[in-house]
N, C-alpha and C positions, 0 to 999 in steps of 0.2 A: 895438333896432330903429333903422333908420335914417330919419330923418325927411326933409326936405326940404333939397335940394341936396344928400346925399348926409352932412348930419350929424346924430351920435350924440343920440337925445334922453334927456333927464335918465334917464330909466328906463330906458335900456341902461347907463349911465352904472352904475347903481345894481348892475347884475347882471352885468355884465360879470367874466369870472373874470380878468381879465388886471388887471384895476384895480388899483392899489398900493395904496389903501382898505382892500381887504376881503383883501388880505396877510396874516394873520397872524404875529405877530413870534415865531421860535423860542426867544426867551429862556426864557421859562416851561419848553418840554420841555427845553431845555439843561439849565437849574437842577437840573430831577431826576432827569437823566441821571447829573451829576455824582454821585458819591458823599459824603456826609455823615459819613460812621463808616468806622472802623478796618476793618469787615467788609465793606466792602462796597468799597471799594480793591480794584484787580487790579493783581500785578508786584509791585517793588522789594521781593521778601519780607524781605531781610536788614535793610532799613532801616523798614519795618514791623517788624520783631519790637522793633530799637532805640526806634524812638516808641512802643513799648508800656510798656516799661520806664519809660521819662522819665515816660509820663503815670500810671503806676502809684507811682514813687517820689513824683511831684510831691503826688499825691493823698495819698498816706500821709501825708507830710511838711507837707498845707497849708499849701502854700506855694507858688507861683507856677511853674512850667514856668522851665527855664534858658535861657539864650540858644541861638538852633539855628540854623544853617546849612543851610542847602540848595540845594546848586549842582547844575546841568548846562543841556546844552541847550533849549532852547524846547519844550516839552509834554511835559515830564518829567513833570511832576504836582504842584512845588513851590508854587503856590498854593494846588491842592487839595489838596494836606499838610496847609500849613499852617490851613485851613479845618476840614479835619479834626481836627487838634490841639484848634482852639477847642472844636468839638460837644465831643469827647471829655468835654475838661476843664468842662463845660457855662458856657461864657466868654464876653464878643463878641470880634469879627473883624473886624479894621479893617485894609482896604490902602491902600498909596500907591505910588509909585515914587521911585527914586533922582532922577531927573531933576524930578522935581515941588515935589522940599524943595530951594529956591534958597539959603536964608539957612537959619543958624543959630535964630532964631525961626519960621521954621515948621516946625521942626523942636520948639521947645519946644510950639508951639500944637496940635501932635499930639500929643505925650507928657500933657500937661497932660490933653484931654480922654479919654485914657482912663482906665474903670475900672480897679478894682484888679483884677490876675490876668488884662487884657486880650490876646488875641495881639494882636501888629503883624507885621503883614508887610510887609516892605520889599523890593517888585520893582526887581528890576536894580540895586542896592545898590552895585557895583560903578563905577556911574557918577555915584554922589550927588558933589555939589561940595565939592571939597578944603577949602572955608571950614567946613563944615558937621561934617566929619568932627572 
């Protein structure tokens, strides 16, 4: 309602549907949009069949998931790969990016805090600093 001279009082304020307030933030539906497991991935069938294998030998074998690679363009799925990989192997999931690790130690200060059998994944890897590599 508009109040006097023509402004907004507190309780239009409140109920107003345009208010960036009472926005809710899509994060949440994003999250469960994303797929979590291996079944629930649509596309890159041939390279889904290959992460089947790794996380089947790895399981056998008890022992840690091998180094993996995962290149292409932006919205590939290469995060949520790697994401998935973790659920799979039931592990945590830790990102960062290539531009984010400046020095050599924080580089050690990420490896240090994770668990044993943790993925890492390393976005944009390709641009980490030549010091680092």
């Amino acid at each position: 309602m508009v109040g006097e001279k023509g402004k907004m009082t507190n309780n239009d304020e409140e109920n107003n549907d345009i208010n960036p307030k009472h926005i809710k933030v899509d994060t949440e539906l994003d999250k469960s949009l994303r797929p979590r497991f291996i079944s629930e991935f649509i596309g890159q069938q041939k390279i889904i069949e290959n992460i089947i294998i790794f996380i089947k030998s790895a399981r056998k074998r008890k022992e840690p998931l091998d180094h993996v690679i995962l290149s292409g363009p932006p919205g590939l799925g290469k995060t949520c790969l790697a994401g998935i990989i973790a659920n799979e192997l039931g592990v945590g999931f830790r990102i960062t990016s290539g531009p984010a690790i400046e020095r050599a130690g924080d580089l050690a200060a990420i490896l240090t805090n994770l668990e044993n059998f943790d993925v890492l994944f390393v976005d944009e890897i390709h641009r980490l600093n030549r010091s680092v590599e």
